[in-house]
C-alpha positions in Angstrom: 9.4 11.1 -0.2 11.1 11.0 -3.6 11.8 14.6 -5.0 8.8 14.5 -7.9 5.9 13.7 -5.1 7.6 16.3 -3.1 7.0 18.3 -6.2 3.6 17.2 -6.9 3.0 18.1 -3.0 4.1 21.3 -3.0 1.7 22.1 -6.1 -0.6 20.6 -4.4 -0.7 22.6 -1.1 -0.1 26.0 -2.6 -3.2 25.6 -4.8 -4.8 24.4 -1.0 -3.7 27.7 0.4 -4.0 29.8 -2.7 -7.4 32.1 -2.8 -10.6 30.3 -3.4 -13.3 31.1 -5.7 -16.3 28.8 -5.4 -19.1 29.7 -2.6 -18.5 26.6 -1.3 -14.8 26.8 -1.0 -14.7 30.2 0.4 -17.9 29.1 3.3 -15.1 26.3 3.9 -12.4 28.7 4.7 -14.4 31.0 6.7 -15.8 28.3 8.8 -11.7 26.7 9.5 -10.7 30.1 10.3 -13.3 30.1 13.3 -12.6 26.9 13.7 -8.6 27.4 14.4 -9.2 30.2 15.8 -12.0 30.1 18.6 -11.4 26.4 19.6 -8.0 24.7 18.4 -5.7 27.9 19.5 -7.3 27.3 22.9 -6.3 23.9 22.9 -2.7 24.5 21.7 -2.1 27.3 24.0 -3.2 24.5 26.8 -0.7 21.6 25.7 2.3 24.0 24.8 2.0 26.3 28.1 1.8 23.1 30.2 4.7 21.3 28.4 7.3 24.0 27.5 8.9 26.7 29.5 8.1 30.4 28.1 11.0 31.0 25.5 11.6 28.0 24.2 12.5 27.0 20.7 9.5 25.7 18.8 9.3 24.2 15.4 5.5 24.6 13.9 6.2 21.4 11.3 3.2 22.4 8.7 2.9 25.8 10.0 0.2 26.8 7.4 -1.6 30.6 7.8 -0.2 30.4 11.8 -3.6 31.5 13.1 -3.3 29.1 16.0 -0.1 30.7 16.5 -1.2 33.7 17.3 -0.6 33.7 20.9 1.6 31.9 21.7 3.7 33.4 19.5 4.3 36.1 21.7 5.6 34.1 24.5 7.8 31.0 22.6 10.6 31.7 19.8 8.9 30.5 17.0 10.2 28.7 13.8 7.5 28.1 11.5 8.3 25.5 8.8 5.6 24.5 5.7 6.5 23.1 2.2 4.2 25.8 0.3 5.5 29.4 -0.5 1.6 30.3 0.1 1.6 28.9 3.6 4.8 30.5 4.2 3.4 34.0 2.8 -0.1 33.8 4.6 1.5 32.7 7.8 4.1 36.1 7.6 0.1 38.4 6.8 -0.9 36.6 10.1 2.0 36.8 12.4 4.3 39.8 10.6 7.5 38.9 11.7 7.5 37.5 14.8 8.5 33.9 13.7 11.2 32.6 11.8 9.9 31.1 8.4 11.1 27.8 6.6 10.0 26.6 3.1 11.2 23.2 3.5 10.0 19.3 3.8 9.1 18.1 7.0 11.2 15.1 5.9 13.9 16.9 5.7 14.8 19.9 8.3 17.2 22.3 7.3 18.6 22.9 11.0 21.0 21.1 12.7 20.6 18.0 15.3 19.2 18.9 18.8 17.6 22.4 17.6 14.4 22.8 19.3 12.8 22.2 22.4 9.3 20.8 21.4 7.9 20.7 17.7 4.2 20.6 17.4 1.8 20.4 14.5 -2.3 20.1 13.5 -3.8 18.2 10.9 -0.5 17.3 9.0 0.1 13.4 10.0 -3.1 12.3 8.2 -2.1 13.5 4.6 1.4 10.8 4.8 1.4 6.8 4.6 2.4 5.2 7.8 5.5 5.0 6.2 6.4 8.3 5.6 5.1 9.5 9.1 7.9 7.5 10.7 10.3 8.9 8.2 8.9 12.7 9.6 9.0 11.3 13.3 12.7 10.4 13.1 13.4 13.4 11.8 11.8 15.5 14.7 13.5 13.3 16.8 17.4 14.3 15.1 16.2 17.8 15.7 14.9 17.6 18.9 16.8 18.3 22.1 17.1 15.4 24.3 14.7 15.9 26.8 12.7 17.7 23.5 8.3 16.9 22.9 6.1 16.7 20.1 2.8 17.6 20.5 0.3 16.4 17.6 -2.9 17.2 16.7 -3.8 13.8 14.8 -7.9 13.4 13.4 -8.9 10.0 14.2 -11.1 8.6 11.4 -14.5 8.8 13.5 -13.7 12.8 14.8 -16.6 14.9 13.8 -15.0 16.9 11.7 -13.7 14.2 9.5 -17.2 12.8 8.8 -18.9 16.6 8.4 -16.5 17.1 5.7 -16.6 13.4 4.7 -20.6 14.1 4.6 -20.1 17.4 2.4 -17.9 15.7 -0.3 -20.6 12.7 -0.6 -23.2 15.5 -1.1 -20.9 17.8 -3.3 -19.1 14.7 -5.6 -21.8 11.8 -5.3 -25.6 13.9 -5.4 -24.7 17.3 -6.6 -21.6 16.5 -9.1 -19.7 19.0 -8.6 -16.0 17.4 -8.3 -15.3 19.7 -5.1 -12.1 18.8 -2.9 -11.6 20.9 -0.1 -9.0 19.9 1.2 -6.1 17.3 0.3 -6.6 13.6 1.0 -6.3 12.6 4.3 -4.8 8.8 4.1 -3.3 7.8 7.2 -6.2 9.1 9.8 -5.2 7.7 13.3 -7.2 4.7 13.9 -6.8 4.0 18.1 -4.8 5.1 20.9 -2.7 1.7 20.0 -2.1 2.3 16.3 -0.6 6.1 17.4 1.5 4.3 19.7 2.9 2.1 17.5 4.2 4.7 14.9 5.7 6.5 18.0 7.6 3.9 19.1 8.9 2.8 15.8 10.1 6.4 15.7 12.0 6.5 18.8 9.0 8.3 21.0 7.5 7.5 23.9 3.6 8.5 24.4 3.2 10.1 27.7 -0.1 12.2 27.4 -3.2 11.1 24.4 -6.4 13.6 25.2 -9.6 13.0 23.0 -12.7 15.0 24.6 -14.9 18.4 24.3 -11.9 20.6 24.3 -11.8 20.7 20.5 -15.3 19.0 19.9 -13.6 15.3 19.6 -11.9 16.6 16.2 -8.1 15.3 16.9 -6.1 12.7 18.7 -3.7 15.7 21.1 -0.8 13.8 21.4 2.1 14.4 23.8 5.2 12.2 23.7 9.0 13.3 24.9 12.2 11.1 23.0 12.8 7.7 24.0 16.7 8.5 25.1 17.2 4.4 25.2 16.9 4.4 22.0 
């Protein structure tokens, strides 16, 4: 990513995280907060209490506000990274201080090689070109230990809340002309089991767990995959 989209980016999710002011935007907000909340924490506490011993270093790549966080928080040392100084200040409101916060690119960690013991994030590969999520991949993998996860919460492009939302910006931009955007573009949503597997293994990752059921009302691809250590 070259420094002005990076730029552009930031702008553009600190706007995303900044207050909103419409009815429609604020309805949004209230019903993701449920959302992460009552059903996605639950899922996250699943994956990262199987996968990773209590205590161990955790990098949340695209942190956001850290409402998922919120309990497992209390048992993992948590490093919470996001580009936007609003993500980063909304996440510290949620969580107080028990993480360590980063304002960086996910492209670019500042932390040195073989850091953290599993890095997870939600709804963060969608909004980068297949391109640029290999680019983010490898760099997990430099600051991953060796036998270091990822776990990913991916939305395929036929999850339910990709066409809700996809349904509420046809009604919003196309019937109602409004010009509403909740959220930023989501251009790279994970097309198959296959196509995820593909951008893993380009990035030096091996798949060894891909979930898509009720747990989170079919919403994401949960993605497990370790470091390919032949590579």
């Amino acid at each position: 990513m070259t420094k002005t989209k990076m730029i552009k980016e930031q702008k553009e999710w600190d706007n995303y995280w900044k207050k909103k002011k419409t009815k429609s935007q604020t309805a949004y907000r209230v019903i993701a907060k449920l959302y992460r909340q009552l059903i996605i924490r639950r899922v996250l506490n699943s994956f990262i209490e199987k996968n990773f011993r209590k205590g161990a270093n955790l990098l949340h790549a695209g942190s956001g506000t850290g409402q998922v966080d919120e309990d497992i928080i209390n048992s993992y040392k948590i490093t919470a990274l996001d580009l936007s100084k609003e993500a980063i200040k909304l996440y510290k409101l949620t969580n107080g201080g028990k993480a360590k916060l980063i304002q960086a690119s996910i492209f670019n960690v500042p932390v040195a090689p073989a850091t953290f013991d599993g890095i997870y994030n939600l709804g963060v590969m969608e909004h980068f070109t297949k391109e640029e999520n290999i680019k983010i991949l490898k760099e997990f993998r430099r600051i991953l230990k060796t036998d270091g996860k990822i776990v990913l919460f991916w939305p395929p492009r036929f999850g339910l809340t990709v066409m809700f939302l996809n349904s509420l910006h046809f009604i919003f931009n196309n019937i109602l002309r409004k010009n509403i955007r909740l959220h930023p573009e989501e251009i790279s949503l994970a097309r198959s089991k296959k196509h995820v597997e593909e951008i893993l293994n380009a990035s030096g990752f091996k798949l060894i767990e891909f979930y898509f059921g009720p747990a989170d009302l079919f919403t994401h691809y949960v993605i497990l995959a370790k470091k390919d250590t032949k590579r």
